[in-house]
N, C-alpha and C positions, 0 to 999 in steps of 0.2 A: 197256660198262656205265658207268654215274656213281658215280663214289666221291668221296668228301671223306677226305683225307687228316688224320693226327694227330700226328706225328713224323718225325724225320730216325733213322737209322737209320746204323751203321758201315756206311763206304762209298759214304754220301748220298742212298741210296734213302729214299723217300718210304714210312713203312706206313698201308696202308688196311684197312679188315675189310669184308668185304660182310656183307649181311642174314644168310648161311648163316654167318656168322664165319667166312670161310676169309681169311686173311691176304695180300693181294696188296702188292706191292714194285713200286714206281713212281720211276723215275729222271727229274731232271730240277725235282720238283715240292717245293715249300716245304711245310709243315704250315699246317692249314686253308685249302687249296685243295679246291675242288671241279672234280672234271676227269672228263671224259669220254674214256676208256681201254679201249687193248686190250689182251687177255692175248698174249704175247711166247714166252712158257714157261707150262705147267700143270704143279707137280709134285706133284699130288692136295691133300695137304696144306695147300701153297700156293699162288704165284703168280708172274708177274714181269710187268709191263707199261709201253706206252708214254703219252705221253699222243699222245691225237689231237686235244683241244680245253680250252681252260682256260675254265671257267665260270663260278667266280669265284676270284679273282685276288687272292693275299696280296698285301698292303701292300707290301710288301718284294719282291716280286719287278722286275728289274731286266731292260731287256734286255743280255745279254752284248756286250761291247767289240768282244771277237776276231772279223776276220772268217771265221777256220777254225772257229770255235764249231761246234758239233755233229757235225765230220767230223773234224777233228784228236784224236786219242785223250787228247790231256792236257788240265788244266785244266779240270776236272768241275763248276767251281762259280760259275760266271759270274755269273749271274741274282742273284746276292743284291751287294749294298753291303758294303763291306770290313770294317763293323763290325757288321752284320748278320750275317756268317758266322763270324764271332768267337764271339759269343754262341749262335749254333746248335753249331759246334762243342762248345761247350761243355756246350749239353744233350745231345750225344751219349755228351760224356764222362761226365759225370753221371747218364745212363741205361745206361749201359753200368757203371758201379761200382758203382749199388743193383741192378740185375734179375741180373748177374753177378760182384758181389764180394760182394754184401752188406752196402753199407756209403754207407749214408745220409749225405746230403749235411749235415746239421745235424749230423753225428759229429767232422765235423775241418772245420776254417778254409780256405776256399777264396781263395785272394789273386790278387788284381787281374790280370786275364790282360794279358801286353806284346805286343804289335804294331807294326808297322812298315810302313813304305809298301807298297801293293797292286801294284805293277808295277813292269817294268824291276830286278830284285831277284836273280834266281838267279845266281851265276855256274858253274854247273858242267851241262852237259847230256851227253846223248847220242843223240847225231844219226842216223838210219841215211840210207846212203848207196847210191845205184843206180850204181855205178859209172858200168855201158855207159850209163843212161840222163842224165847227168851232173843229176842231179838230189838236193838232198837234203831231209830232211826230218823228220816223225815218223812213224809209224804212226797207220793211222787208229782211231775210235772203233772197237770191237769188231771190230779185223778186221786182217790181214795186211797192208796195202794201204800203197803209200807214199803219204803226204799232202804234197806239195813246199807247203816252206814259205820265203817270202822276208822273213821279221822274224815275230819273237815274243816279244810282248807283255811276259810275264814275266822273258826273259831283257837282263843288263846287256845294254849298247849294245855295248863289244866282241864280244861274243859275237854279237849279231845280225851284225857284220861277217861272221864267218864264213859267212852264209846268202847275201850279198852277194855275197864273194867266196871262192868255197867253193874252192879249187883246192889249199889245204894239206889239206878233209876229203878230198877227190877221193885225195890224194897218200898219206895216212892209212889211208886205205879198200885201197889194195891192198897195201898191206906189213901191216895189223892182223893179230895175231893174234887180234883180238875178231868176226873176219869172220863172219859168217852165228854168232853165238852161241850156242849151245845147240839150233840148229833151232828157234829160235822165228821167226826170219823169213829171207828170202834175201836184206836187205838187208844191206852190211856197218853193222857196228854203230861208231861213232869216238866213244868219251866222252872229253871237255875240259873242262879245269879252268883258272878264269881266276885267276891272283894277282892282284897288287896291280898290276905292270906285264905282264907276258905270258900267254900259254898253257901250257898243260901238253896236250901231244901226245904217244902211243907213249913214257908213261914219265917225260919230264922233268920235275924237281921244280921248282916253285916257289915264288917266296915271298909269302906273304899275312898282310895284317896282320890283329889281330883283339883290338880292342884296347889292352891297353899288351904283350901277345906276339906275336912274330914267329914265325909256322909255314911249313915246308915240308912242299908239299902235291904228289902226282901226280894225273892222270888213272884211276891204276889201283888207287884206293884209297878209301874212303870220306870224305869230311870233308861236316860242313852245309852246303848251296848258300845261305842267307842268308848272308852277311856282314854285314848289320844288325845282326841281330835274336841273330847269335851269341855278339856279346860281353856285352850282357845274361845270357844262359841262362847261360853260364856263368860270372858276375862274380856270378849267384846262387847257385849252384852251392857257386862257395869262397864266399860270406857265412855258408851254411849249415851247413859242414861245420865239425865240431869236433873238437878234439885234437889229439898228436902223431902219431897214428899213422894214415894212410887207406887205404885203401886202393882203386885204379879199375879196376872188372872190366870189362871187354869195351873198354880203352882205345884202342882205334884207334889214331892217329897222336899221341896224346897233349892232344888238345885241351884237356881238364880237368885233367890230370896238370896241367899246365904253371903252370893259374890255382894250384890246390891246392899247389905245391909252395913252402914257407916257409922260412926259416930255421929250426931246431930241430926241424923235422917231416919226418917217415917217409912217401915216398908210394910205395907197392909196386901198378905197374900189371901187369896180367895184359890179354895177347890173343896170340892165337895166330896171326894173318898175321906171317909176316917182313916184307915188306915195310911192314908198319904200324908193327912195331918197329923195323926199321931207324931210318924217320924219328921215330919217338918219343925214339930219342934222340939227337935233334938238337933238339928242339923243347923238351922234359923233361929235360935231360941231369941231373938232379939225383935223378931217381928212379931206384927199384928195378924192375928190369923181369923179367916171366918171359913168355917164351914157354908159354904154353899156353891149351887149349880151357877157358874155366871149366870146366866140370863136370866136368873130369878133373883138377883141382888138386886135389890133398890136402893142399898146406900147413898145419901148425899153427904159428901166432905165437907166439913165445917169450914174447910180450905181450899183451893184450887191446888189441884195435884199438877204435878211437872213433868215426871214421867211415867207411863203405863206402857208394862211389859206383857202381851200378850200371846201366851203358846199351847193355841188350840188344836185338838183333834184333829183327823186329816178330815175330818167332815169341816171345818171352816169354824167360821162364828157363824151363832144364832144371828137370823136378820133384825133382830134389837139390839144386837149389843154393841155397834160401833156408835150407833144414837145415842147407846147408855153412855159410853165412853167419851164420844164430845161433850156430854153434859161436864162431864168434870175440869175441862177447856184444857188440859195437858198442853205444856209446850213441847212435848215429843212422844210418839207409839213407835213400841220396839213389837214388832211384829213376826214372830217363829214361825215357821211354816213348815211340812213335810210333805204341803200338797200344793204348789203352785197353780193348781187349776181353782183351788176353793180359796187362796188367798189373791188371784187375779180378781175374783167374784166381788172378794171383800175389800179390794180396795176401791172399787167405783162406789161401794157403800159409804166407806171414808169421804171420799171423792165429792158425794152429796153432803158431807158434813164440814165439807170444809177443807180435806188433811190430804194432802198430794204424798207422795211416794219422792222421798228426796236421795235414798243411799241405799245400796242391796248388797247384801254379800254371801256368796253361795259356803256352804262349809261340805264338802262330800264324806261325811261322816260313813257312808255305806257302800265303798267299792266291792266292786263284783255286783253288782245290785241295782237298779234304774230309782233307788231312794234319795231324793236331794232334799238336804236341808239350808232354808232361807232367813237371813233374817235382813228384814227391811224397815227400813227409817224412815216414818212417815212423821209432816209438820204441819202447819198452817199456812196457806197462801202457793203457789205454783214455782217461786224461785227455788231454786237450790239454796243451802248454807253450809 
């Protein structure tokens, strides 16, 4: 069938409607294209499809760099211009916070999205590995399949050495514990984290600048794969935050603990990996740390806290934890996001607490890729300030 396309969609699909209004999902295709499509999946309701021919052709479409483009499972966003996918991310965001938060773009001040160079950018992957076939690589687009790959685009140049000269993943690969992971694939899995001078293999810390802080960072741990773009986010992060007292839920390794942490000021991080808190305090050594799951903290502050930084999973917050969090009456939530569908959800939870959405700022830490990171400034009361 020919459809003409109207939107980008979480996830990057393209939505169409046919003449019957049934809603068809098209991967691959920018809004207002006209494309000539098969259906992939019927799931009565809906739709999913490919394109088989582009009829006419947005402005902005682009052909992709990579030569793994369409077979390689990562890097879903080729085809658009670096600041072209900026701005689409961005009406994803923004269509995704009116159809799903409720909360219209002319309600709070949307500031300047940052960006950072398109390539050569990630320092952290994970590579699967064919042992016996000494081969490594990613997985392919939609499938189980090893894709051998020998340089990747996106990743630093150190990092591409490993593709090069793979014989430490090789060596990774059969002592990991991360081997065949979860049964999602039979390849072993090796994630590497690059510092400032080495790797981070099977555990060992590193050190990465970021910054005017020095972090140590593993392999087996989460930290931002820009390096760019992440001492922006978080140099906005503490411009933001107010008071003496903060507090940073879902603190990982300390990343924001560390900008946040002042002379005269209170920063009480909560996460619940040891391993995160180990190095948190090394990185934070001035904060208050607790071991635990948010949504299972019951702390009550001797004091009213001023600002709470929260940077949860792409699964959202538990539906307690914005309740837990008015309990402590904050003059301000700094709110991180990498999933504007689960943090549209969480702000009508705020929403009933009180705490409107006053400032957002997209940061595209992840070009080539439909990943956007948000962070938004929610207060007390419906004005702006």
């Amino acid at each position: 069938m020919v459809l003409t396309t109207e939107k980008l969609l979480q996830g990057g699909s393209a939505l169409a409607t046919t003449r019957e209004g049934k809603k068809v999902f098209i991967a691959d295709a920018l809004p207002d294209e006209t494309l000539k499509v098969s259906i992939t999946q019927d799931k009565g309701g809906y739709a999913f499809a490919k394109i088989d021919e582009i009829l006419v052709r947005s402005e902005d479409r682009i052909e992709p760099a990579c030569p793994y483009w369409s077979v390689c499972g990562g890097c879903d966003f080729q085809y658009a211009e670096k600041h072209v996918q900026a701005r689409l991310k961005e009406s994803i965001v923004e269509d995704n916070l009116r159809r799903l938060g409720g909360v219209d773009r002319t309600s709070f001040e949307w500031e300047r999205t940052v960006a950072s160079q398109g390539w050569a950018y990630r320092n952290r992957a994970r590579f699967h590995v064919d042992v016996p076939a000494k081969t490594v690589g990613f997985l392919a687009r939609q499938s189980n399949a090893l894709v051998p790959i020998t340089s990747c685009a996106v990743l630093q140049e150190k990092l591409n050495t490993l593709l090069s000269e793979p014989d430490c993943l090789f060596e990774a690969a059969q002592k990991s514990r991360f081997d065949k992971s979860r049964g999602q694939s039979e390849y072993s899995q090796v994630p590497v984290f690059l510092g400032d001078d080495s790797f981070s293999l099977s555990g060992k810390a590193v050190r990465i600048t970021i910054g005017s802080h020095q972090f140590m960072v593993t392999n087996e741990v989460f930290f931002q794969s820009n390096p760019f773009l992440l001492p922006a986010m978080a140099e906005y992060i503490d411009a933001c935050a107010v008071g003496d007292v903060v507090m940073d839920l879902y603190s990982g390794v300390g990343t924001f603990s560390a900008f946040l942490a002042k002379e005269g000021r209170t920063v009480i991080s909560v996460e619940r990996d040891q391993k995160c808190l180990a190095l948190a305090k090394q990185n934070a050594p001035d904060c208050e740390y607790v071991i635990s799951a948010v949504e299972r903290w019951k702390k009550k502050p001797k004091s009213r806290v001023d600002t709470v930084v929260v940077d949860p999973p792409r699964v959202g917050l538990d539906a307690s934890v914005p309740s837990m969090i008015a309990c402590f009456k904050p003059k301000r939530i700094l709110y991180v996001s990498c999933n504007s569908v689960t943090l549209a959800r969480d702000l009508q939870r705020f929403r009933h607490e009180g705490y409107t959405l006053q400032k957002l700022r997209m940061f595209d830490l992840y070009p080539q890729t439909f990943h956007h990171e948000v962070v938004a400034i929610l207060e007390k009361g419906d004005i702006r300030t």
